[in-house]
C-alpha positions as CSV (number, residue, x, y, z in Angstrom):
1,X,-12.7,4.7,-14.7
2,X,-16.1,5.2,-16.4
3,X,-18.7,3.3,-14.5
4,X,-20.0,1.0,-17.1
5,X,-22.4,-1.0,-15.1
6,X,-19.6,-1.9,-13.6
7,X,-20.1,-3.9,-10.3
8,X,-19.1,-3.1,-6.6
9,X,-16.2,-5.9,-6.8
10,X,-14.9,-4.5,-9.9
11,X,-14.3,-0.9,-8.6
12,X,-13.5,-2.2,-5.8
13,X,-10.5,-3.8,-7.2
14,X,-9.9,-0.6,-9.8
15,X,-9.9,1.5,-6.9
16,X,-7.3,-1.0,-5.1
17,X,-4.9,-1.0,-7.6
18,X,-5.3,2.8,-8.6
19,X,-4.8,4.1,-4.4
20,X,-1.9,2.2,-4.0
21,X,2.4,2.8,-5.1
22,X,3.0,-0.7,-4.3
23,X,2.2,-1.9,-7.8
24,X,0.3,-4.9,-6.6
25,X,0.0,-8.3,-8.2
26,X,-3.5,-9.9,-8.7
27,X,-2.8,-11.9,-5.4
28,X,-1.6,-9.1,-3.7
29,X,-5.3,-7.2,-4.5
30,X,-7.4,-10.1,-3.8
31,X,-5.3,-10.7,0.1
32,X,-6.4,-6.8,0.4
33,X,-10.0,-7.1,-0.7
34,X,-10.8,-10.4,0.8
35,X,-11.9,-9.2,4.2
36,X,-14.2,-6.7,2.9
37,X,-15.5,-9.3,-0.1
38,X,-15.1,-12.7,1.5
39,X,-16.8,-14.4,-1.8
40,X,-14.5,-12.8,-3.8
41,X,-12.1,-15.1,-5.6
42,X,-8.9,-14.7,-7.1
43,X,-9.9,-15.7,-10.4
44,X,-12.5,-12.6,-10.2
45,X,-9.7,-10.1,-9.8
46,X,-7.4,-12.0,-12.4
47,X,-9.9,-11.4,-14.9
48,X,-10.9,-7.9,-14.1
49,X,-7.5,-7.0,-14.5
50,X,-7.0,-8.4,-17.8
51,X,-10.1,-6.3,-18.3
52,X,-9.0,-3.2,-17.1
53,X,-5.6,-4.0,-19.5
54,X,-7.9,-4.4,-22.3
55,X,-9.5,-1.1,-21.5
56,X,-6.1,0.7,-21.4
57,X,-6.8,2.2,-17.8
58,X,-4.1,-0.5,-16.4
59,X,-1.1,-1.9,-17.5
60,X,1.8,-4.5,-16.2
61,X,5.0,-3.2,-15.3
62,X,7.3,-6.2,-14.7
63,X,7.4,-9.7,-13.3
64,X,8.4,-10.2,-9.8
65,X,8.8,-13.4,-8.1
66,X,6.8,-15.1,-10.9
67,X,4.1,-12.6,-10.8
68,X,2.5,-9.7,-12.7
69,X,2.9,-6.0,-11.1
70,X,0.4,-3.5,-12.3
71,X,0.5,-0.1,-12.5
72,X,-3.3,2.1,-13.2
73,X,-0.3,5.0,-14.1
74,X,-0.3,4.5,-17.8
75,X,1.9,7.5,-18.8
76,X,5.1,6.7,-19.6
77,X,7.5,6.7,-17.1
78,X,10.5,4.3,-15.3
79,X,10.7,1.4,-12.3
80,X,12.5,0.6,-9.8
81,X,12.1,-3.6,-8.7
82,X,14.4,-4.4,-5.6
83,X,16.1,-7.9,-6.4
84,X,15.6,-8.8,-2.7
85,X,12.5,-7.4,-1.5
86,X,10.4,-7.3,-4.9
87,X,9.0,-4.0,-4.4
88,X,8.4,-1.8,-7.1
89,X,9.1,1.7,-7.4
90,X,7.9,4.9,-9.7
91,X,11.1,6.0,-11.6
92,X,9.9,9.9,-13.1
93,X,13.0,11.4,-14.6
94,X,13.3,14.3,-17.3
95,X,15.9,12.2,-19.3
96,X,13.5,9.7,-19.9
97,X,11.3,12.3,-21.6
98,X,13.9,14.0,-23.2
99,X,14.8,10.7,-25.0
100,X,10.7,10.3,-26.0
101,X,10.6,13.9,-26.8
102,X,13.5,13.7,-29.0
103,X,12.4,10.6,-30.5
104,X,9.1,12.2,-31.5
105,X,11.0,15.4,-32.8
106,X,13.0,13.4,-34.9
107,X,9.9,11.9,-36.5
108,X,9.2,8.8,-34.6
109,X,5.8,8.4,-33.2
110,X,6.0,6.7,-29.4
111,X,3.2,5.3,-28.4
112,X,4.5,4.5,-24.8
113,X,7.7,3.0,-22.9
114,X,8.9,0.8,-19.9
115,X,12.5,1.3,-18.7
116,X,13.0,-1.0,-15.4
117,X,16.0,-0.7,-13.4
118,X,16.7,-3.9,-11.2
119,X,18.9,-3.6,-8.4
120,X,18.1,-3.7,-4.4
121,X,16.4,-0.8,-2.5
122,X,17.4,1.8,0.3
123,X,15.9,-1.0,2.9
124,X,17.6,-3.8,0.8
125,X,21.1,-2.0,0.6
C-alpha cells in the first residue's frame, strides 16, 4: 500500500486486514483495532475499506452471516466459508488456473474470478 498521506488509523486497518487469513469483516477489524485506537469508530474502518476497494488493493470475497469478508489477496483464486462456523478459507488450486489460463488461450480476456465452495470445515465436520 503506497503511503498517500495516509493516516496512522488507516494503515493501521490496511495492515489488519492484509496480516490476517481470517478474511475479516469491517466489525471484525474494528473489535481488533479498538484497544489500540479507542476513538476509532466503526464507521472509520467501513469507509476505509470501501476505500481500499476503490483503490483495487482489497476486495470482498463473500457474505457471511450478513456481513462482508475481505480479502487484501486480490489474485484470483478460490474460498472456502464453513456453513456453521463462518470462517473463510484460501482455496489455491491449479485447476482453477488451468480453467483461466484456458480461457485466456482461447481468446477471452479474464480480468479476475471468485469460485466459493460452501460447505462445513474440518472443526465443523
Amino acid at each position: 500500500m503506497e503511503r498517500k498521506n495516509y493516516s496512522n488509523k488507516r494503515v493501521a486497518i490496511y495492515n489488519a486486514i492484509k496480516n490476517t487469513n481470517t478474511h475479516p469483516s469491517a466489525r471484525m477489524v474494528y473489535d481488533y483495532l479498538k484497544k489500540d485506537y479507542p476513538n476509532l469508530s466503526l464507521g472509520t474502518v467501513y469507509r476505509n475499506i470501501a476505500l481500499f476497494k476503490e483503490e483495487g488493493i482489497i476486495k470482498t470475497v463473500t457474505n457471511v452471516n450478513g456481513e462482508e469478508r475481505i480479502d487484501a489477496i486480490i489474485a484470483p483464486h478460490g474460498h472456502f466459508v464453513c456453513n456453521c462456523c463462518g470462517s473463510v478459507i484460501d482455496v489455491f488450486n491449479k485447476e482453477l488456473t488451468a480453467i483461466n489460463t484456458n480461457l485466456e488461450e482461447n481468446g477471452y480476456s479474464v480480468e479476475n474470478y471468485s469460485v466459493n465452495f460452501y460447505g462445513k470445515c474440518k472443526k465443523c465436520s
